[in-house]
Predicted model as a PDB file, atoms N, CA, C, CB and O in Angstrom, pLDDT in the B-factor column:
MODEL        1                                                                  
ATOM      1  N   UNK A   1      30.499  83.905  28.549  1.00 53.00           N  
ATOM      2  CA  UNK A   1      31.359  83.913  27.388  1.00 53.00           C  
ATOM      3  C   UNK A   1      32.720  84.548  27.700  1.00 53.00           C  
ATOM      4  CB  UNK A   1      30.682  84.652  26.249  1.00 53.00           C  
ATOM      5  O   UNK A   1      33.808  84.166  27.269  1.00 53.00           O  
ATOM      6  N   UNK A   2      32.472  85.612  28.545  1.00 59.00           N  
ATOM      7  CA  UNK A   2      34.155  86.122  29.055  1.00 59.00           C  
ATOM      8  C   UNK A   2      34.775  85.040  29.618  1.00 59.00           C  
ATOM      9  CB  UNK A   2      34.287  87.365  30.285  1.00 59.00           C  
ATOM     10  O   UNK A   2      35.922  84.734  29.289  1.00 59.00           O  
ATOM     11  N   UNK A   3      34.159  84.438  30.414  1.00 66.00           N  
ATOM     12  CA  UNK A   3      35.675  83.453  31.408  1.00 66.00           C  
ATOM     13  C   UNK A   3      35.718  82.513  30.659  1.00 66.00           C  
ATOM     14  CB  UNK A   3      35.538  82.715  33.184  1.00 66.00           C  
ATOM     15  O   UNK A   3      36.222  81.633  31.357  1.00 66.00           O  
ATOM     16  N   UNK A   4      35.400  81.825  29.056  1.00 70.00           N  
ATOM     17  CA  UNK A   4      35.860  81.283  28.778  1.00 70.00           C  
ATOM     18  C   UNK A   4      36.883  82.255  27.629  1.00 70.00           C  
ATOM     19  CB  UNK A   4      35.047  80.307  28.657  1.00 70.00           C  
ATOM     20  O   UNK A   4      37.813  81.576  27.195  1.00 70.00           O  
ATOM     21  N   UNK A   5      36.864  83.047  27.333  1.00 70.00           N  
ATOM     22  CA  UNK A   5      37.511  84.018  26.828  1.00 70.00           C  
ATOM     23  C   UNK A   5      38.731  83.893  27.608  1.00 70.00           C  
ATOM     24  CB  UNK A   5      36.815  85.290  26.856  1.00 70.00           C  
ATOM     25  O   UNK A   5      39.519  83.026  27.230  1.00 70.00           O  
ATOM     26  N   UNK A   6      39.119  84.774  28.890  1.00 88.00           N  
ATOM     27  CA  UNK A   6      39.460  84.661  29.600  1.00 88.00           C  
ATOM     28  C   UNK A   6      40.573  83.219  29.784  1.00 88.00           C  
ATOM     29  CB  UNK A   6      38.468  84.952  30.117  1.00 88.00           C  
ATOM     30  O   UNK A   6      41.774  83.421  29.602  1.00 88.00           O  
ATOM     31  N   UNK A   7      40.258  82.290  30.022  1.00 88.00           N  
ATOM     32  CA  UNK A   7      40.585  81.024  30.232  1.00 88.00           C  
ATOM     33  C   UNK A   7      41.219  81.036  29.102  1.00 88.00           C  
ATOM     34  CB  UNK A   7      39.596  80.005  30.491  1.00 88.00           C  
ATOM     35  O   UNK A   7      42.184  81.792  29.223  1.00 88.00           O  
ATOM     36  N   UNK A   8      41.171  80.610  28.126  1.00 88.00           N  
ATOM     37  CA  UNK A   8      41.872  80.497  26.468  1.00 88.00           C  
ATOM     38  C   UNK A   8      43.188  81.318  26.350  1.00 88.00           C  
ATOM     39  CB  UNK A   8      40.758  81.213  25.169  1.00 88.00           C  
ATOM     40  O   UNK A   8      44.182  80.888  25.765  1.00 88.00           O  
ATOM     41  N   UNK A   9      43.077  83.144  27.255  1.00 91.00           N  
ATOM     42  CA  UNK A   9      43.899  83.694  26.702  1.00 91.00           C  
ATOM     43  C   UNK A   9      44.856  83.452  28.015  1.00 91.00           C  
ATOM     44  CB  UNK A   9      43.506  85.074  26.102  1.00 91.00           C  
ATOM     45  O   UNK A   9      46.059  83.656  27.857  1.00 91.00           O  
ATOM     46  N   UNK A  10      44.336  82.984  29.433  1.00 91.00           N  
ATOM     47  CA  UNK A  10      45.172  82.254  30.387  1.00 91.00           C  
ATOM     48  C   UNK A  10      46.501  81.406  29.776  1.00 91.00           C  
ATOM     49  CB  UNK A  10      44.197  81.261  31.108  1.00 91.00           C  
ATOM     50  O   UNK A  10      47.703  81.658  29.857  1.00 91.00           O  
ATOM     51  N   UNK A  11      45.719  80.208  29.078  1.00 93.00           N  
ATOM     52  CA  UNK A  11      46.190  79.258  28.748  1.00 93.00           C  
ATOM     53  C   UNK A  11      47.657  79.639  27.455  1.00 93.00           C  
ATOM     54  CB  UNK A  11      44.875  78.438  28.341  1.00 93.00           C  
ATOM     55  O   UNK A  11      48.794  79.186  27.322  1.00 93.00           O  
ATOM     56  N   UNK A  12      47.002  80.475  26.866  1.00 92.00           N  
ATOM     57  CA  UNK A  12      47.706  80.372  25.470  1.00 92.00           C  
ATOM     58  C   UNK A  12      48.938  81.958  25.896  1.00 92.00           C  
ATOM     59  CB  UNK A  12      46.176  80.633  23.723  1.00 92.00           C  
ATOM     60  O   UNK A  12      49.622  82.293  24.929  1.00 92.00           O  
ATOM     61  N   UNK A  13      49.181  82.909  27.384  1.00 93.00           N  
ATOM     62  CA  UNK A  13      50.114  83.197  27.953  1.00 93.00           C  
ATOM     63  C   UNK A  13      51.149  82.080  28.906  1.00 93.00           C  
ATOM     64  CB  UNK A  13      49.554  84.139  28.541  1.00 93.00           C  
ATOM     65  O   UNK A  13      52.376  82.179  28.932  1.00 93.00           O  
ATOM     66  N   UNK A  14      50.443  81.146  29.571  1.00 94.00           N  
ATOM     67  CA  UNK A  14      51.060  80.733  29.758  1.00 94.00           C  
ATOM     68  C   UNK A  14      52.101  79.520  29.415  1.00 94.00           C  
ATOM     69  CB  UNK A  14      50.634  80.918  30.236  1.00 94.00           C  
ATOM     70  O   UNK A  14      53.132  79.005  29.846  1.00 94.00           O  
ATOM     71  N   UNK A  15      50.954  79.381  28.135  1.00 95.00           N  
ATOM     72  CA  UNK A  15      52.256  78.409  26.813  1.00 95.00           C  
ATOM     73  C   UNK A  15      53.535  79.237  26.528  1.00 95.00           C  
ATOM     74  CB  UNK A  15      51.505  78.179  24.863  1.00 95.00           C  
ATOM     75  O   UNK A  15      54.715  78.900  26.629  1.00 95.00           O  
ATOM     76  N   UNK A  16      53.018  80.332  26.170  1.00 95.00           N  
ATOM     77  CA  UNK A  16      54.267  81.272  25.882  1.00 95.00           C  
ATOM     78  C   UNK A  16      55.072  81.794  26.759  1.00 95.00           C  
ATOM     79  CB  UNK A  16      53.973  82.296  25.305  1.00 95.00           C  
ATOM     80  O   UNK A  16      56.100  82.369  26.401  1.00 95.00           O  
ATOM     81  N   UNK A  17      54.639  81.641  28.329  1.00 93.00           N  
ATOM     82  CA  UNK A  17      55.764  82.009  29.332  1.00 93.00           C  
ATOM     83  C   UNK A  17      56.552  80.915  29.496  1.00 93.00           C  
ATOM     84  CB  UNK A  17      55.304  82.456  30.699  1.00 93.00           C  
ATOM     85  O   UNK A  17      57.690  81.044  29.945  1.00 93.00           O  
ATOM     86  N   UNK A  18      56.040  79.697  29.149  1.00 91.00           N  
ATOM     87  CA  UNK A  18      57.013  78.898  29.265  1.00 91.00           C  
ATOM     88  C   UNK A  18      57.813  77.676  28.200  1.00 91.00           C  
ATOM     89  CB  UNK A  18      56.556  78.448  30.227  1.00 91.00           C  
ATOM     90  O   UNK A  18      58.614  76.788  28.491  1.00 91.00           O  
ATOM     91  N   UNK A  19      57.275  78.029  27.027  1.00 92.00           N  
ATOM     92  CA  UNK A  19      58.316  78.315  25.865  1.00 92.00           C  
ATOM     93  C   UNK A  19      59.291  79.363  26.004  1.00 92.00           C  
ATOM     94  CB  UNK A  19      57.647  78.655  24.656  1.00 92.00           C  
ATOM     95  O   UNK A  19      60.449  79.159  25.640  1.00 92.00           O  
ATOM     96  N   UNK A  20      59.031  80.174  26.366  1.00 92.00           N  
ATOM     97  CA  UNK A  20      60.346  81.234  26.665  1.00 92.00           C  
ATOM     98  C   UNK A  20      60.825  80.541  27.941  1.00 92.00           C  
ATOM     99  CB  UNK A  20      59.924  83.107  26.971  1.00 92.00           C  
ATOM    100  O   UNK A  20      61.861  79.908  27.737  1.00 92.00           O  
ATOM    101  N   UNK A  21      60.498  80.492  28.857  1.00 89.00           N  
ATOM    102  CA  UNK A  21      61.481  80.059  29.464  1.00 89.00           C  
ATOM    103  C   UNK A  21      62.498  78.710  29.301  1.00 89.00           C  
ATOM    104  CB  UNK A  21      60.971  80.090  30.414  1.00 89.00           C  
ATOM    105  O   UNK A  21      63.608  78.654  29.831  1.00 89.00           O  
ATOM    106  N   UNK A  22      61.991  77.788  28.587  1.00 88.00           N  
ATOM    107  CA  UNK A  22      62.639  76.618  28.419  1.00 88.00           C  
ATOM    108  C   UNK A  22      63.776  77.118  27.009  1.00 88.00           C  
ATOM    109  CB  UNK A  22      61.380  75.261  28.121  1.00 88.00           C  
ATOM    110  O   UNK A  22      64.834  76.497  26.910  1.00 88.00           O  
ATOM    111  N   UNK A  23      63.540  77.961  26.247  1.00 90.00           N  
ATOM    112  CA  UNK A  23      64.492  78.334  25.334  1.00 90.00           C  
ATOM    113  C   UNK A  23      65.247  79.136  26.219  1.00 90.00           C  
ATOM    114  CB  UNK A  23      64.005  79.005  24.056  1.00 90.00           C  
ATOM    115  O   UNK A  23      66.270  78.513  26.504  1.00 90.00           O  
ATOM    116  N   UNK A  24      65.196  80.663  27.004  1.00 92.00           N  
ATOM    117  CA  UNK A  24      65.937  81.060  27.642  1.00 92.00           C  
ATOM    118  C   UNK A  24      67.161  80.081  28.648  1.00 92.00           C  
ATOM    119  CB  UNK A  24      65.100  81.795  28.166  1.00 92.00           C  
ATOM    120  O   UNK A  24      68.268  80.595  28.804  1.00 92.00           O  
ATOM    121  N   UNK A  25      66.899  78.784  29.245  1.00 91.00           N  
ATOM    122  CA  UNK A  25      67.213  78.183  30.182  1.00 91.00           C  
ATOM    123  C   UNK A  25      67.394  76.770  29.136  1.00 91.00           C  
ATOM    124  CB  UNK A  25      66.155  78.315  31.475  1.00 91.00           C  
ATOM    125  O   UNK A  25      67.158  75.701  29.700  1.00 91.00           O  
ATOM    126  N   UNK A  26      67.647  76.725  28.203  1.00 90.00           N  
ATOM    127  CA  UNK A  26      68.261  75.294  27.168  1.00 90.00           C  
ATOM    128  C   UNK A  26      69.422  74.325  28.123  1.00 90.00           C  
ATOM    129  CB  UNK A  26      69.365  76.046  25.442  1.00 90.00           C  
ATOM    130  O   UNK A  26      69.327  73.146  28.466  1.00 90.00           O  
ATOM    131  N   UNK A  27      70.436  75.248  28.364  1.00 92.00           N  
ATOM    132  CA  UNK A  27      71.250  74.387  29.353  1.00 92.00           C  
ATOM    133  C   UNK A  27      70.412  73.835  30.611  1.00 92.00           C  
ATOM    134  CB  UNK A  27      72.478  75.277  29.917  1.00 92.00           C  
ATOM    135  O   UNK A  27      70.478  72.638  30.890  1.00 92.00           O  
ATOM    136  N   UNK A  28      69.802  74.520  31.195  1.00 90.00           N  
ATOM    137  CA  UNK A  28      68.988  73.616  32.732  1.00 90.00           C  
ATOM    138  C   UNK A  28      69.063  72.654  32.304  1.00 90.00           C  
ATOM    139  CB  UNK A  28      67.397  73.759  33.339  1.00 90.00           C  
ATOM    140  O   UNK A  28      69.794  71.725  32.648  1.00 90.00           O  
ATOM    141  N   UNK A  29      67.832  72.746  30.935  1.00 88.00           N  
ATOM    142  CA  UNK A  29      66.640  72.233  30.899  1.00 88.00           C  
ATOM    143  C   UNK A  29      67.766  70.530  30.121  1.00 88.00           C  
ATOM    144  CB  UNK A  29      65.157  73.426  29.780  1.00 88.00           C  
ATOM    145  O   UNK A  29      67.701  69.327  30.374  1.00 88.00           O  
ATOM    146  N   UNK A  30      68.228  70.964  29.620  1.00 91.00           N  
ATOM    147  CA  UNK A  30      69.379  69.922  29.086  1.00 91.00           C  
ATOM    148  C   UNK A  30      70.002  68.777  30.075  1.00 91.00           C  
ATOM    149  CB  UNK A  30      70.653  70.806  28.636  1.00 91.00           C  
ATOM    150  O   UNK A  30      70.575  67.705  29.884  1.00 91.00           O  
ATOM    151  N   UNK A  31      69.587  69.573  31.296  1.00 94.00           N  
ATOM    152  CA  UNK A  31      70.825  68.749  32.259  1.00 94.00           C  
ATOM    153  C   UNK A  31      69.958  68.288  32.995  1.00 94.00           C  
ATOM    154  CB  UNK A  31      72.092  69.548  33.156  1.00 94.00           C  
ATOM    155  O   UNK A  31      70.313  67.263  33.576  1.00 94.00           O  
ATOM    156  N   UNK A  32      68.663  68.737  33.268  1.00 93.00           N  
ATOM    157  CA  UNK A  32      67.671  68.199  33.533  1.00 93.00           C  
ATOM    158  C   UNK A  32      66.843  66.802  33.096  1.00 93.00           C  
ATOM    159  CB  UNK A  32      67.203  69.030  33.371  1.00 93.00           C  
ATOM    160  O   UNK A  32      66.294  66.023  33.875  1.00 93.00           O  
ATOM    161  N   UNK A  33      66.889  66.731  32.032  1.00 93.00           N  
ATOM    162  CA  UNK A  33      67.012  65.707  31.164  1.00 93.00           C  
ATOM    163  C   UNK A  33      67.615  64.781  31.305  1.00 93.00           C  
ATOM    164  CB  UNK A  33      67.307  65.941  30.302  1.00 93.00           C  
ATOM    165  O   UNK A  33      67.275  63.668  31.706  1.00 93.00           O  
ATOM    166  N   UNK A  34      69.028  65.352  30.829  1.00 96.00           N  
ATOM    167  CA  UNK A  34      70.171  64.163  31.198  1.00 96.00           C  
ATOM    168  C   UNK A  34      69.850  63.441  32.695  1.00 96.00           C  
ATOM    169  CB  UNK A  34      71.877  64.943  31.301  1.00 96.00           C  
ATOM    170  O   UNK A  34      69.357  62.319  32.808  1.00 96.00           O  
ATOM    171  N   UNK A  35      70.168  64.170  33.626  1.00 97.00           N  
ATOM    172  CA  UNK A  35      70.167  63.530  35.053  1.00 97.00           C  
ATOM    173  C   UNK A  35      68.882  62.552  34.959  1.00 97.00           C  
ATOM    174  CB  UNK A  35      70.014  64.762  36.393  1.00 97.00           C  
ATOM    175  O   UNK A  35      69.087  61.359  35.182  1.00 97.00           O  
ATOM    176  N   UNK A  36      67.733  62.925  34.682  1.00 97.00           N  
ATOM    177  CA  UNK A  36      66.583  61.486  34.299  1.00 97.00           C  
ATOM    178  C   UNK A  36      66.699  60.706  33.997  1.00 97.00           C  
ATOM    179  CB  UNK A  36      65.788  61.319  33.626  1.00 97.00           C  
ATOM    180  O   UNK A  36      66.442  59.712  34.677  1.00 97.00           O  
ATOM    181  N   UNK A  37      67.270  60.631  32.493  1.00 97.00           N  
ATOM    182  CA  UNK A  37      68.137  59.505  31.841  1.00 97.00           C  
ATOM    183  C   UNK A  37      68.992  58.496  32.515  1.00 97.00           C  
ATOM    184  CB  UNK A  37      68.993  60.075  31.056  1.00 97.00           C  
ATOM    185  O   UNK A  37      68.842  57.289  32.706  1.00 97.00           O  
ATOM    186  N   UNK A  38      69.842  59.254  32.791  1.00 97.00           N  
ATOM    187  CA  UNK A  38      70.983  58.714  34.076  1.00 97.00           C  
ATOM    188  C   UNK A  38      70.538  58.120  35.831  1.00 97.00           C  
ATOM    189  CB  UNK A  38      71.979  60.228  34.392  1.00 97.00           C  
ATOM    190  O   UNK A  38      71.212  57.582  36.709  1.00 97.00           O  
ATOM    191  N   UNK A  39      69.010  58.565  35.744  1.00 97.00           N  
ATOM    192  CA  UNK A  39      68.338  58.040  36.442  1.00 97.00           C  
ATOM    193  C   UNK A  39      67.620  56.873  36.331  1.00 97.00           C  
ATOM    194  CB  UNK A  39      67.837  58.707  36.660  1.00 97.00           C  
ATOM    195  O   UNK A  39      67.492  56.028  37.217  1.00 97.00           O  
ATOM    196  N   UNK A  40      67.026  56.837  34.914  1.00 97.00           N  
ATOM    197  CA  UNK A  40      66.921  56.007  34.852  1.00 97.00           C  
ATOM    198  C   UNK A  40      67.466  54.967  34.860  1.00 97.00           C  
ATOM    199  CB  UNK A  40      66.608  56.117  34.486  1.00 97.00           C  
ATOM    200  O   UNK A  40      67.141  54.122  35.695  1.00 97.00           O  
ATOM    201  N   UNK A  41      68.579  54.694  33.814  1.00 96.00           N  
ATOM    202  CA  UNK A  41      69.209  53.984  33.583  1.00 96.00           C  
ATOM    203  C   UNK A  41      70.245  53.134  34.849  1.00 96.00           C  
ATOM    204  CB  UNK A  41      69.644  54.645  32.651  1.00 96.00           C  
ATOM    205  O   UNK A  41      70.714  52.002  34.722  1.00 96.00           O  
ATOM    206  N   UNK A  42      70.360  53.760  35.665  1.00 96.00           N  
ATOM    207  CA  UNK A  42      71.082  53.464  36.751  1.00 96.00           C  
ATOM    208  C   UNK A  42      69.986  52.327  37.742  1.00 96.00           C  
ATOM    209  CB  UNK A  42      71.535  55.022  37.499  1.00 96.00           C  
ATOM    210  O   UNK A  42      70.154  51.223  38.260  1.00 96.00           O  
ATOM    211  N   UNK A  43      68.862  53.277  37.650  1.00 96.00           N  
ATOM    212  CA  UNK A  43      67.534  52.093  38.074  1.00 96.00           C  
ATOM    213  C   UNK A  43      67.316  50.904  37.651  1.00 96.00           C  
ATOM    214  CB  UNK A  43      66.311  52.445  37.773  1.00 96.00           C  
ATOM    215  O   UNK A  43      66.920  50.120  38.514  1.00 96.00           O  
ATOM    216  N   UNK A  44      67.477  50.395  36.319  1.00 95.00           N  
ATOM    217  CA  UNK A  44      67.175  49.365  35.143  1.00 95.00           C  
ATOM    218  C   UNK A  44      68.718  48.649  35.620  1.00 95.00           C  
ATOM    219  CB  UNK A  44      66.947  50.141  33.165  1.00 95.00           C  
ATOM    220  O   UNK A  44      68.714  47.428  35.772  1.00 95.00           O  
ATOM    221  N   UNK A  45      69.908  49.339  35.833  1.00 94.00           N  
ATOM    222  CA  UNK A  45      71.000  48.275  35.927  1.00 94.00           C  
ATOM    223  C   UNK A  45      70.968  48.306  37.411  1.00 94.00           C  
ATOM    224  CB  UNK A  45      72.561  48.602  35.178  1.00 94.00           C  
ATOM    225  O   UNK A  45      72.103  47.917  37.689  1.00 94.00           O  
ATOM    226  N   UNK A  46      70.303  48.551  38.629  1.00 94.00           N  
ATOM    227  CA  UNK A  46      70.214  48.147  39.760  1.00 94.00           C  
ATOM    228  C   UNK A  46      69.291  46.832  39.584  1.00 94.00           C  
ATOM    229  CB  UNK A  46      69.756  49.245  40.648  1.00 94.00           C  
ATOM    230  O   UNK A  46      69.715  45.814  40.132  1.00 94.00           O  
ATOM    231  N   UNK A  47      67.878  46.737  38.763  1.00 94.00           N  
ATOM    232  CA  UNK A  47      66.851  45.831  38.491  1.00 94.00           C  
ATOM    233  C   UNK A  47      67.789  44.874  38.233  1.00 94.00           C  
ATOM    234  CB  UNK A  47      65.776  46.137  37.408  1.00 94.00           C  
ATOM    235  O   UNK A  47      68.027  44.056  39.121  1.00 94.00           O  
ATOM    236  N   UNK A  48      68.456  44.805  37.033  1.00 93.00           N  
ATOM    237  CA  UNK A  48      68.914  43.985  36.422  1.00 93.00           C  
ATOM    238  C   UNK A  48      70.032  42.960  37.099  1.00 93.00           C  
ATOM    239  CB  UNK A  48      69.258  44.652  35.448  1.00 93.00           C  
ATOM    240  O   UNK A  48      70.259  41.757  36.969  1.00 93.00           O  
ATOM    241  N   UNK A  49      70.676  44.137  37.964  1.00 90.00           N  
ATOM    242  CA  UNK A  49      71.647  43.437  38.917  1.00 90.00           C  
ATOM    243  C   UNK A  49      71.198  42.598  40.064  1.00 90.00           C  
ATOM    244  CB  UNK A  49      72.443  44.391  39.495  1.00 90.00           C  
ATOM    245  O   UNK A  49      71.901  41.783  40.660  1.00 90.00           O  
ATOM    246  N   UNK A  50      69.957  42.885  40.307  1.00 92.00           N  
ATOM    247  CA  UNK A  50      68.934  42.071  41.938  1.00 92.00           C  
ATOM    248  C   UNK A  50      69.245  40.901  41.451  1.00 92.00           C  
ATOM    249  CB  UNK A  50      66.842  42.235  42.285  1.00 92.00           C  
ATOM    250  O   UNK A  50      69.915  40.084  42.082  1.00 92.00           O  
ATOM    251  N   UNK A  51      68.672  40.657  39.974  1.00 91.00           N  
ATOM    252  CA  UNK A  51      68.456  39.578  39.318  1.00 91.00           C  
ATOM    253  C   UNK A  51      69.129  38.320  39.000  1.00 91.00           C  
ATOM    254  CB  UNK A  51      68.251  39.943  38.536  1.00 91.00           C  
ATOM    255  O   UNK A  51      68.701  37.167  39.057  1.00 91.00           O  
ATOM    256  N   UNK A  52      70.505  38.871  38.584  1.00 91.00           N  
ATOM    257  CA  UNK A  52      71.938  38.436  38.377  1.00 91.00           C  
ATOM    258  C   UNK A  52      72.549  37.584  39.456  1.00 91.00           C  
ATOM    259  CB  UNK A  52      72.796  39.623  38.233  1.00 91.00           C  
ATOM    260  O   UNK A  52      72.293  37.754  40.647  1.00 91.00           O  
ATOM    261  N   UNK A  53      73.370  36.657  38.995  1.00 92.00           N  
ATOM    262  CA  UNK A  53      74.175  35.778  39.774  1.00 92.00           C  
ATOM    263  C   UNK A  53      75.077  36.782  40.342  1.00 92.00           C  
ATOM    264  CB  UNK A  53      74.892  34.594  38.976  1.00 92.00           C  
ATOM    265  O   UNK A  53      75.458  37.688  39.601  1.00 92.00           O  
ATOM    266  N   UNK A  54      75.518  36.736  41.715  1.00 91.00           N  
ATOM    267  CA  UNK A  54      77.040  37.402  42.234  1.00 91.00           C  
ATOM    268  C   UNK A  54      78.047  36.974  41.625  1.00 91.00           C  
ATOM    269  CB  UNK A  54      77.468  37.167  43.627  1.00 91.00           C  
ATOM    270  O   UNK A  54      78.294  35.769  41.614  1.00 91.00           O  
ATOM    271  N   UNK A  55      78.857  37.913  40.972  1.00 92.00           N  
ATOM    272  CA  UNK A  55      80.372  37.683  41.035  1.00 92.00           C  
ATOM    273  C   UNK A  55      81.369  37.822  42.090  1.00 92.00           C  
ATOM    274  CB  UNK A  55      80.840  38.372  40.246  1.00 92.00           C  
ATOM    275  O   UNK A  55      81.177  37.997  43.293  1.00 92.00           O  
ATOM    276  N   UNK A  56      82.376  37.724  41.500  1.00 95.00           N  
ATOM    277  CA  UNK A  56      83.799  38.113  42.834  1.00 95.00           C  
ATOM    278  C   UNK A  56      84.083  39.794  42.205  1.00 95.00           C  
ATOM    279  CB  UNK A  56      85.903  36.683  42.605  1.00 95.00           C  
ATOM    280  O   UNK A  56      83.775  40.368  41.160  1.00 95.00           O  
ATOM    281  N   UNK A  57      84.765  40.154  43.343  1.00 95.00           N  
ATOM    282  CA  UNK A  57      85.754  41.269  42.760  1.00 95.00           C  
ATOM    283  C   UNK A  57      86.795  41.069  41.460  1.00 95.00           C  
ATOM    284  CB  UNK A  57      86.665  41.614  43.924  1.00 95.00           C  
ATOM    285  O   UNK A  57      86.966  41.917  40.583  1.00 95.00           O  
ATOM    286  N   UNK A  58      87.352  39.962  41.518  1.00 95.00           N  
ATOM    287  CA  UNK A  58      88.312  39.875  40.644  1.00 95.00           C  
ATOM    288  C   UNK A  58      87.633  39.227  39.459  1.00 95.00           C  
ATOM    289  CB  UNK A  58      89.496  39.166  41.185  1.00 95.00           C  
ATOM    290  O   UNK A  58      88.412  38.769  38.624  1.00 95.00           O  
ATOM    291  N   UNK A  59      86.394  39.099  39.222  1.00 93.00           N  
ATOM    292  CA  UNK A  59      86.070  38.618  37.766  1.00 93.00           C  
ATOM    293  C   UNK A  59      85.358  39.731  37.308  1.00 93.00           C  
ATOM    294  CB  UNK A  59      85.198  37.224  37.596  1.00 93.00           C  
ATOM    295  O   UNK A  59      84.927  39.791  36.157  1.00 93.00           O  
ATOM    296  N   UNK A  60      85.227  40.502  38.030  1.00 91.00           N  
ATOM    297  CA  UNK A  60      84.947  42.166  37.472  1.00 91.00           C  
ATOM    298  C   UNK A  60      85.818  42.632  37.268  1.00 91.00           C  
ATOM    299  CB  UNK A  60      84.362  43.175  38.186  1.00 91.00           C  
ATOM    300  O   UNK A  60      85.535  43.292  36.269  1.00 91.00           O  
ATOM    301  N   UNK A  61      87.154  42.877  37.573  1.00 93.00           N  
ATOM    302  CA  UNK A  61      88.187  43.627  36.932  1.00 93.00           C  
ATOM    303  C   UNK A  61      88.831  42.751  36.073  1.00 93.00           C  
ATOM    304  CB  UNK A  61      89.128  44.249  37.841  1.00 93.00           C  
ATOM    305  O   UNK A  61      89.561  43.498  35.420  1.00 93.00           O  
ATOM    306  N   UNK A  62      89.020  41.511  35.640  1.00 93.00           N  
ATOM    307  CA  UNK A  62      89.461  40.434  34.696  1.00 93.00           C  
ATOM    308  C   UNK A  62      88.005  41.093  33.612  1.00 93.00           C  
ATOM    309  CB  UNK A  62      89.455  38.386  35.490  1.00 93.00           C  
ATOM    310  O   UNK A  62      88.408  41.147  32.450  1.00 93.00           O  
ATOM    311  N   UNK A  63      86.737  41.499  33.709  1.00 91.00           N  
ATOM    312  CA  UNK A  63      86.403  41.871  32.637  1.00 91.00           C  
ATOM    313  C   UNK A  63      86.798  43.438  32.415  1.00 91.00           C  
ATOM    314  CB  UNK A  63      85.069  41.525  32.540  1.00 91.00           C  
ATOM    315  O   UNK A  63      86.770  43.846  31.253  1.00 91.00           O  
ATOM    316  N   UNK A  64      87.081  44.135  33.218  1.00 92.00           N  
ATOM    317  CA  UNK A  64      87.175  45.672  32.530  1.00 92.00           C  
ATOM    318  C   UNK A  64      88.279  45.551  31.982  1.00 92.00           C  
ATOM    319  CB  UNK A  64      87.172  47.023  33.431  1.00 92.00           C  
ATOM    320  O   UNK A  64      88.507  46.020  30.867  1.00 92.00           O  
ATOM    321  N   UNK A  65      89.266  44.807  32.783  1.00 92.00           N  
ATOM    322  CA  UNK A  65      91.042  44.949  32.259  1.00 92.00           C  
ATOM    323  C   UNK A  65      91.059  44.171  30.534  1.00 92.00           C  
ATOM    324  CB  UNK A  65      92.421  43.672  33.699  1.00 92.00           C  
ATOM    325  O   UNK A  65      91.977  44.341  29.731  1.00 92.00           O  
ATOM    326  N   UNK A  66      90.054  43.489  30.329  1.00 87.00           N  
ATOM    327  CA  UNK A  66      89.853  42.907  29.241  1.00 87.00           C  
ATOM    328  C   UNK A  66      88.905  43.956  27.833  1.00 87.00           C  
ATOM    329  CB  UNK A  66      89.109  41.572  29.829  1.00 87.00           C  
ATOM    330  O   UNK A  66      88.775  43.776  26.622  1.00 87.00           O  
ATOM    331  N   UNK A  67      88.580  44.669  28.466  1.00 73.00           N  
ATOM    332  CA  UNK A  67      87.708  45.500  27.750  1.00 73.00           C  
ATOM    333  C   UNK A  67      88.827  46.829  26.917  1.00 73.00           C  
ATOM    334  CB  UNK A  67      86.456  46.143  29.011  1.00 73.00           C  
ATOM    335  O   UNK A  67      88.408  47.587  26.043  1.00 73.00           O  
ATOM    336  N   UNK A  68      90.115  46.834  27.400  1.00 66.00           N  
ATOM    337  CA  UNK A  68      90.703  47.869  27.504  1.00 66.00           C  
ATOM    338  C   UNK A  68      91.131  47.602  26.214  1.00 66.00           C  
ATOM    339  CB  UNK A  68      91.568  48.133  28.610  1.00 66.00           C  
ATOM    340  O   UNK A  68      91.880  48.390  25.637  1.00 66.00           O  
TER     341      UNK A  68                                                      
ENDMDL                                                                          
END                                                                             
């Protein structure tokens, strides 16, 4: 009955060491995040690009210069 005692009050310190730490550390944990995101997403438009017909150089900047 102790080590599951034991175990429970393991568990339910180390929820709370690291709720505190993720509030102490909000910015990391923020940018941490982000960079995933940005990971991802960079992955999905590499996929997407395998996929895609080639363009030229100049019908890529005829669309950004158009976007402006």
């Amino acid at each position: 009955m102790a080590t599951i005692f034991d175990e429970e009050r393991l568990k339910d310190l180390l929820k709370s060491a690291l709720v505190e730490a993720l509030e102490e550390q909000r910015d990391l944990v923020r940018d941490i995040v982000e960079e995933a995101i940005e990971d991802l997403a960079l992955g999905r438009a590499i996929e997407q690009g395998l996929d895609s017909e080639p363009v030229s150089r100049g019908e890529v900047f005829e669309i950004l210069e158009g976007a402006q």
